[in-house]
C-alpha positions in Angstrom: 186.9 89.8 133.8 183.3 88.9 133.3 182.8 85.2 132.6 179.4 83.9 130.4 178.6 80.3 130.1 177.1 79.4 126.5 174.2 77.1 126.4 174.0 75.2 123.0 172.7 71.6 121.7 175.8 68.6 120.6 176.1 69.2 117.1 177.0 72.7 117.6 178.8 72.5 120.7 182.8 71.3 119.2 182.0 74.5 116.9 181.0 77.0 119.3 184.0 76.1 121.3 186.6 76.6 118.3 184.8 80.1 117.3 185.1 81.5 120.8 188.5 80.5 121.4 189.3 82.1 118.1 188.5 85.4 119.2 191.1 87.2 120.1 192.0 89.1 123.3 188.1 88.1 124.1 187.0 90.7 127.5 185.7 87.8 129.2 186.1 83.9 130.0 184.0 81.6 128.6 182.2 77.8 129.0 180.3 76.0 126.5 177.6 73.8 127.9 175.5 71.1 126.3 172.3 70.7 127.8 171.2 67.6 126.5 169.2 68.4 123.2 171.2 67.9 119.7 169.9 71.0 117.6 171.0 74.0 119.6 167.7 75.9 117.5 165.5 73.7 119.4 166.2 75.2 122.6 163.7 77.1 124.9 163.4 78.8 128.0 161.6 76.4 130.2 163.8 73.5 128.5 166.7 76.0 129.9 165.1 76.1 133.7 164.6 72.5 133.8 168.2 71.4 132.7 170.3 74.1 133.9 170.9 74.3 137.9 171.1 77.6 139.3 173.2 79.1 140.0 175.1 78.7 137.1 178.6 77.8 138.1 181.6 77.1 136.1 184.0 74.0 137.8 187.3 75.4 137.5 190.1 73.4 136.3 193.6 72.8 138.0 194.0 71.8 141.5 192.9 73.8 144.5 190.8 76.5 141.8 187.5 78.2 142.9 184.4 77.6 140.7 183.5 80.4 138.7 179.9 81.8 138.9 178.6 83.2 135.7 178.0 86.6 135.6 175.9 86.6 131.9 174.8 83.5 130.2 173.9 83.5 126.1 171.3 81.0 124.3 171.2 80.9 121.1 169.8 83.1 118.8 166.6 81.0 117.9 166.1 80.2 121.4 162.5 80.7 122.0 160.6 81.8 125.4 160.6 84.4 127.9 164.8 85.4 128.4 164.0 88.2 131.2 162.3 85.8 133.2 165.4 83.3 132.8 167.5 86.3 133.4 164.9 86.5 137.3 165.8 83.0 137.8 169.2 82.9 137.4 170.3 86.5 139.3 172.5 87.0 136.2 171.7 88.7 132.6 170.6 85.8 130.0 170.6 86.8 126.0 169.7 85.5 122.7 173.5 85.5 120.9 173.4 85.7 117.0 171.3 83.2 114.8 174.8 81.7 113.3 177.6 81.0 116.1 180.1 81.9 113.3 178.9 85.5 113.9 179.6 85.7 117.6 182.5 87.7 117.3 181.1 90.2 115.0 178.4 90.5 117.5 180.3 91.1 120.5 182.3 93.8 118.2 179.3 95.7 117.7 178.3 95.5 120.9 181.4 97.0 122.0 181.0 99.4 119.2 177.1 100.5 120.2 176.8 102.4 116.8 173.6 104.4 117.3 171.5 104.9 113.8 168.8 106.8 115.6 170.3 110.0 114.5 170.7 111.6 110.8 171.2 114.8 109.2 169.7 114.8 106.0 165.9 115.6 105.5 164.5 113.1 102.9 162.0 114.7 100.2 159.7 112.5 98.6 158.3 113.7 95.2 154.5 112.4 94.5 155.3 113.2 90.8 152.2 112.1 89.4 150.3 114.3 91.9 148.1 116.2 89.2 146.7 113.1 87.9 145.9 112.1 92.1 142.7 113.0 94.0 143.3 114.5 97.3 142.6 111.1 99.5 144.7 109.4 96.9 148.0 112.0 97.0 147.2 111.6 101.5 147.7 108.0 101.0 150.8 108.2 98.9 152.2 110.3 101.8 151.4 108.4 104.4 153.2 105.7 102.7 156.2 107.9 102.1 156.1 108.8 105.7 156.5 105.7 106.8 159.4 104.7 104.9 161.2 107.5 106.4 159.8 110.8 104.1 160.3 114.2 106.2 158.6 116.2 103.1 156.2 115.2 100.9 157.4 117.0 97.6 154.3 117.8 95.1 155.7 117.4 91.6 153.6 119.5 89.2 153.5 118.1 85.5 154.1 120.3 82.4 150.9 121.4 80.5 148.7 119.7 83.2 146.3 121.4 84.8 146.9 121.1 88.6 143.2 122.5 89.9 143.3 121.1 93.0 146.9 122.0 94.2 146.2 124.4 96.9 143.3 121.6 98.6 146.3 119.3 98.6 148.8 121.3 100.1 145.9 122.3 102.6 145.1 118.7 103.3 148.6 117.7 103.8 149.1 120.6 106.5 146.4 119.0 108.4 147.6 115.7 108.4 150.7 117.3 110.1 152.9 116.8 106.8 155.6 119.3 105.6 155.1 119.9 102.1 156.6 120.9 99.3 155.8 122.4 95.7 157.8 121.5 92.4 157.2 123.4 89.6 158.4 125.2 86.7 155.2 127.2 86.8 155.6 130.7 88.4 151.8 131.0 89.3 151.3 126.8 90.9 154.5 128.1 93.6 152.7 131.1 94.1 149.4 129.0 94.6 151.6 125.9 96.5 152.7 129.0 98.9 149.8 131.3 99.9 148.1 127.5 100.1 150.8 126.6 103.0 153.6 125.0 101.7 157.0 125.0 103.7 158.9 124.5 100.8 159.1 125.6 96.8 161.0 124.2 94.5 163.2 125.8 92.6 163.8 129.4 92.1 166.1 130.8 90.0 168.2 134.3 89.9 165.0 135.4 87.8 162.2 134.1 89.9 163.2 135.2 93.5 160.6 137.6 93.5 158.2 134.2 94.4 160.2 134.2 97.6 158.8 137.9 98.8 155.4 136.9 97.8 155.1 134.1 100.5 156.3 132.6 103.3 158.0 129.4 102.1 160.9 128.4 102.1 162.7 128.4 98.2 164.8 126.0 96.8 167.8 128.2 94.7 169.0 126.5 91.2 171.0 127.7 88.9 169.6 128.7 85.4 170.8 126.0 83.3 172.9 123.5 85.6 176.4 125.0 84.1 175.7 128.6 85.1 177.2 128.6 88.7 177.4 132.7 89.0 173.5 132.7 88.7 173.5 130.2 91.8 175.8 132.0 93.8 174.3 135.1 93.2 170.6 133.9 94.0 172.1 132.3 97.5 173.9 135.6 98.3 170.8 137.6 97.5 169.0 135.6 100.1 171.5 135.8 102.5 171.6 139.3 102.3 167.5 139.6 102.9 168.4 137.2 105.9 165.9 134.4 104.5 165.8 130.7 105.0 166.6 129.0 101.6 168.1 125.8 100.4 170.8 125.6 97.8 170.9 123.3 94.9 173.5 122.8 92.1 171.8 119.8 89.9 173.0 116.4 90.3 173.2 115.3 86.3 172.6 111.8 85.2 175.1 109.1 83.5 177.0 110.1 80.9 175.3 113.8 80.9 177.7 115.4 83.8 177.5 113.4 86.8 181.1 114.1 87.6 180.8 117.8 86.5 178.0 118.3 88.8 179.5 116.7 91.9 182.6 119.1 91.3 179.6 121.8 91.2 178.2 120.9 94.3 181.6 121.0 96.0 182.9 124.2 94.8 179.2 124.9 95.9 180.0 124.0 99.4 183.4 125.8 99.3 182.2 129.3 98.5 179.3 129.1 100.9 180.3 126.7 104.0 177.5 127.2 106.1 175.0 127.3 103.0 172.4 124.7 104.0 172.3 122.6 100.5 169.8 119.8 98.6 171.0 117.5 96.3 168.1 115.6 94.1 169.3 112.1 93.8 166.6 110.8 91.1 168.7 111.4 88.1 171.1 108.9 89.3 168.5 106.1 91.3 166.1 106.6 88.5 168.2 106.7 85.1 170.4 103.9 85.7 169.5 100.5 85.7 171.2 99.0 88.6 170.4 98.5 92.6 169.4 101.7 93.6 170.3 100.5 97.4 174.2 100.7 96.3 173.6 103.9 94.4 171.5 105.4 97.8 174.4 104.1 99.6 177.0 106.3 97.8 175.0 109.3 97.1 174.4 109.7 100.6 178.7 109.4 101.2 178.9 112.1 99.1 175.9 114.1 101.3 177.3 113.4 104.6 180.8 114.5 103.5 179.1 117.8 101.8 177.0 118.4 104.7 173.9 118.2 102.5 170.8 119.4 104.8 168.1 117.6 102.2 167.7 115.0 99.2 165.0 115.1 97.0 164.1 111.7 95.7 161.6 110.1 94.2 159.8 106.4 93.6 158.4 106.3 90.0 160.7 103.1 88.3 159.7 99.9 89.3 163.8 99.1 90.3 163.4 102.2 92.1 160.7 101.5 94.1 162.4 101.2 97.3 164.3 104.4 97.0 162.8 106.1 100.0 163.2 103.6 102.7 167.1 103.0 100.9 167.8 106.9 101.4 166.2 106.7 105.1 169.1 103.8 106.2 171.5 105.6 104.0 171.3 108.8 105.7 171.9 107.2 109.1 174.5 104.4 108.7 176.7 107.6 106.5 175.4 109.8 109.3 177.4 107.9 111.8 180.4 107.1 109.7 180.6 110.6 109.3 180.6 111.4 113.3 182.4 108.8 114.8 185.1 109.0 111.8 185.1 105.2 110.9 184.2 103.2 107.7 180.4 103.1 106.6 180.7 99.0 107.8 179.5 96.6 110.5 176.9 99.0 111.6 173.7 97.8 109.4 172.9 94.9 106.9 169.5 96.8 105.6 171.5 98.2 102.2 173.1 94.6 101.5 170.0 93.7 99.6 171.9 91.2 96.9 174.6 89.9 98.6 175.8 89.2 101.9 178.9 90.0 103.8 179.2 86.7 104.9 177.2 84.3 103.1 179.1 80.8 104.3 179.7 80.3 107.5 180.4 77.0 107.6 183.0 75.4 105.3 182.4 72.2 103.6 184.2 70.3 106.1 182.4 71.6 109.3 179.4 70.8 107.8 180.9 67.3 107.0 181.6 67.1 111.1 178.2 67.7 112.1 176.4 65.8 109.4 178.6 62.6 110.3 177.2 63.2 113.8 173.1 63.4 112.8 171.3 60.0 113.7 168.2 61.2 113.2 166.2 61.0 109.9 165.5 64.9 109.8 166.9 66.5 106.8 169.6 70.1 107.5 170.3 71.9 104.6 173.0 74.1 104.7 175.5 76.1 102.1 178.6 76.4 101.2 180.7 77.8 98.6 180.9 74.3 97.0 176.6 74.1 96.7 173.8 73.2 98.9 174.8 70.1 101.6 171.5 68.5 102.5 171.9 65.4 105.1 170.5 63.0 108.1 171.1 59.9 109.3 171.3 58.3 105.6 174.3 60.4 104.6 175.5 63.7 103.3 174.6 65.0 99.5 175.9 68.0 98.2 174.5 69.4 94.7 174.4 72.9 93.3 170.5 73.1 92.8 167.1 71.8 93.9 166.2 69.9 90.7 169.9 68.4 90.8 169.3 67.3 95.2 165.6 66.2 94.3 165.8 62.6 93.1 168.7 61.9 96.0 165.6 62.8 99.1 163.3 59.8 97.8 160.0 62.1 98.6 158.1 61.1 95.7 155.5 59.1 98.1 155.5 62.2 100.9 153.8 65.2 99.6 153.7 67.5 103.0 157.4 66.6 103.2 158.2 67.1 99.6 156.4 70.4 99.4 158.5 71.6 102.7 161.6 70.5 101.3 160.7 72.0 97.7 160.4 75.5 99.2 163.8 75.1 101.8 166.3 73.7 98.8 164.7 76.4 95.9 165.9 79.1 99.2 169.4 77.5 99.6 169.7 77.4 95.7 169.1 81.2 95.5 171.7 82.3 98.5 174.3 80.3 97.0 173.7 81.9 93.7 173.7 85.1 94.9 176.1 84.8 97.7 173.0 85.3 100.5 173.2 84.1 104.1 171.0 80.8 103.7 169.2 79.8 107.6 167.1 76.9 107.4 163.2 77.4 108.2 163.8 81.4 108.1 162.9 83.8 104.8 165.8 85.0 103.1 167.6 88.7 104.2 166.7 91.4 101.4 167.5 94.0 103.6 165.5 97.3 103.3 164.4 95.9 100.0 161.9 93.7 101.5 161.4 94.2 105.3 160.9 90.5 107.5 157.8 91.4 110.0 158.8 91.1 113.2 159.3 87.8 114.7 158.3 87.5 118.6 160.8 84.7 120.1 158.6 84.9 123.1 155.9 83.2 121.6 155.6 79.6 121.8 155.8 77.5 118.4 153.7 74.5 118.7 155.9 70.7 118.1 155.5 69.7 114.5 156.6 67.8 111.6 155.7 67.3 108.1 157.1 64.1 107.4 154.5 61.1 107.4 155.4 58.7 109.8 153.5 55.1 109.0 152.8 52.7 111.2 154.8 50.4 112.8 157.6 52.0 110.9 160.7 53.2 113.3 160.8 56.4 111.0 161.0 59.6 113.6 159.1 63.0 113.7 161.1 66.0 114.3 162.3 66.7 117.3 160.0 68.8 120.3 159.9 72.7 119.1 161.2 71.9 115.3 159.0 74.8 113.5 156.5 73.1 111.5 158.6 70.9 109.8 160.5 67.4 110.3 164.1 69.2 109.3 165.8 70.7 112.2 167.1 74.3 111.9 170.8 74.7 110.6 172.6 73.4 114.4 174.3 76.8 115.1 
């Protein structure tokens, strides 16, 4: 059985040591070891090769027992510095574990797991909707921003009684920036123009209109002629099926309180009479007509897809609450994608669509943090939450409020401005994950999931030491301790 050896700090080390002995029927043995440093957060690489002997060796207990050589060893998650070059030094694999030790066993879960989201079904549509009104550089600029958020087809939506002059230099100008492209019209003569242009896709043909289809190459988009009139949908799907043509089949996805269940019963008696029919469901009358997250509207919309064996979604981006929709319906697509495969639950593979709340947003209950606050000599304000409020504390004592403005008077900053300023920003952060139930890690930007992307932080690079509290002369007053991140208050000690 494979045997890691945890490194951690000595506030966190009594927890680390209950969490891992809670998990059950664990694949491997365990140590914790302390390495002399009290915030685990603080820990680095070349602190790591300076305190830890290698090899790293595990003194077995009970008479006449072998020591146990380590065959991974895990730092924590915040641990910054090279890791591969530990990994050299050692012999043996050495990894970063999960920001919050109260997450370990979720993490070695999904490693077990290994859930892969590179792979999805569902080709994602982007409508430009406003594309008349665009120039040409302005409708490649939308695209290219669509395309990054996950777009596989940049959908031109053509406006009613606006003159669309330039449609076929856009289609044209797409084609050469390597975009597929697609048409959406009501217009009979813009599809003909989006077509012979170079479009890959028109959208929508009716029973009446299919003679747009033998006119050009691209591929058509079948709707019914009013959303209720099924027979005119079949019929236009097996018309094309018969001419052995490409097509995609779509029944109209309705809005609240219009037929939304109606027209998911349409799309599945849809799939029923046609099972190989490759189908498109447009998604906007649902994300942009109701005023709630569209993240958790994406996220069931693309349930129903992946169970229907939808082969596109049109959706679009014009709502301000809605604004996200694309990169939502990318991460939708590939976390229902593999629920669908592997036959599990659409959970524990991806975070990115919790955007409001999290899973699990304390990990510390009141009286662990009451442990490890009881253990803090140091002047260095933690803040940390709980279901009870935010717990801010040092070596002075422990306060727990339920808001900044409430925590304020108790920090006696009025005479520290840098400080004050620091600790302004970290409590108004706490305030709003307790509120909204949010995972709250001190000196880190909240998780939004796709709904506001974190840049990429490089745990390779070197932080410089720093603090913001004022330290006066001849005063015994302490700066934070070497690596703290720019600020005097350690990082939560997980």
């Amino acid at each position: 059985m494979e045997h890691i050896v945890f490194l951690t700090g000595r506030l966190a080390q009594a927890s680390l040591a209950r969490v891992l002995a809670g998990i059950e029927a664990a694949p491997f043995t365990w140590e914790v070891r302390e390495i002399g440093l009290q915030v685990a957060a603080l820990m680095t690489a070349d602190m790591i090769r300076r305190r830890v002997a290698a090899p790293v060796v595990t003194v077995a207990e009970g008479e006449g027992a072998a020591p146990r050589r380590a065959d991974r060893i895990m730092v924590p998650g915040r641990c910054r510095g090279d890791v591969e070059a530990l990994s050299l030094h050692f012999g043996v694999p050495v990894e970063r574990g999960p920001q919050e030790l109260k997450d370990l066993p979720r993490h070695f879960n999904r490693s077990a797991r290994a859930i892969d989201l590179d792979d999805y079904e569902v080709a994602i549509f982007a409508e430009i909707v406003d594309a008349p009104r665009l120039t040409v550089p302005e409708i490649i600029e939308r695209a290219r921003q669509l395309a990054a958020d996950g777009a596989n087809v940049i959908d031109l939506g053509c406006l009613p009684e606006t003159r669309f002059d330039h449609l076929a230099d856009s289609v044209r100008a797409l084609k050469a920036e390597g975009f597929q492209v697609s048409v959406d019209s009501s217009d009979a003569q813009e599809l003909l123009a989006g077509g012979k242009a170079g479009a890959d896709y028109l959208l929508s043909l009716t029973l009446d209109t299919l003679w747009i289809a033998d006119e050009v190459d691209a591929t058509p988009v079948l709707i019914p002629r009013v959303p209720a009139d099924e027979d005119s949908l079949y019929e236009a799907v097996a018309q094309m099926q018969r001419r052995g043509r490409a097509f995609l089949a779509d029944s109209i996805l309705d809005p609240i309180p219009f037929g939304l269940t109606a027209s998911i019963v349409r799309y599945h008696r849809l799939r029923e009479r046609f099972p190989d029919a490759p189908i498109m469901l447009g998604v906007g009358n649902l994300t942009e007509l109701t005023e709630a997250d569209t993240s958790g509207i994406n996220a069931v919309l693309f349930g129903i897809a992946a169970e229907l064996d939808v082969a596109a979604v049109l959706t679009t981006q014009v709502s301000q609450h809605a604004r996200r929709a694309v990169r939502e319906a990318d991460w939708a697509r590939r976390i229902m994608h593999a629920a669908a495969r592997n036959a599990i639950l659409p959970k524990g593979m991806s975070d990115a669509l919790m955007t409001v709340h999290a899973k699990h947003p304390f990990p510390d209950t009141p009286e662990e943090i009451g442990e490890i606050a009881a253990q803090v000599r140091d002047p260095n304000f933690r803040v940390q939450i709980s279901p009870l409020g935010l717990h801010v504390y040092n070596r002075d004592g422990l306060r727990l409020g339920q808001g900044a403005f409430e925590l304020w008077p108790q920090l006696k900053l009025q005479d520290d401005a840098d400080h004050a300023f620091y600790m302004g920003v970290e409590l108004a952060r706490a305030e709003i994950a307790w509120q909204l139930g949010k995972r709250y890690v001190q000196d880190q930007p909240l998780d939004w999931g796709c709904a506001a992307p974190r840049p990429a932080e490089d745990l390779a690079r070197w932080c410089a030491p720093g603090t913001t509290m004022k330290t006066p002369k001849n005063s015994n007053t302490h700066a934070a301790e070497p690596g703290a991140v720019g600020a005097s208050t350690a990082p939560s000690p997980s």
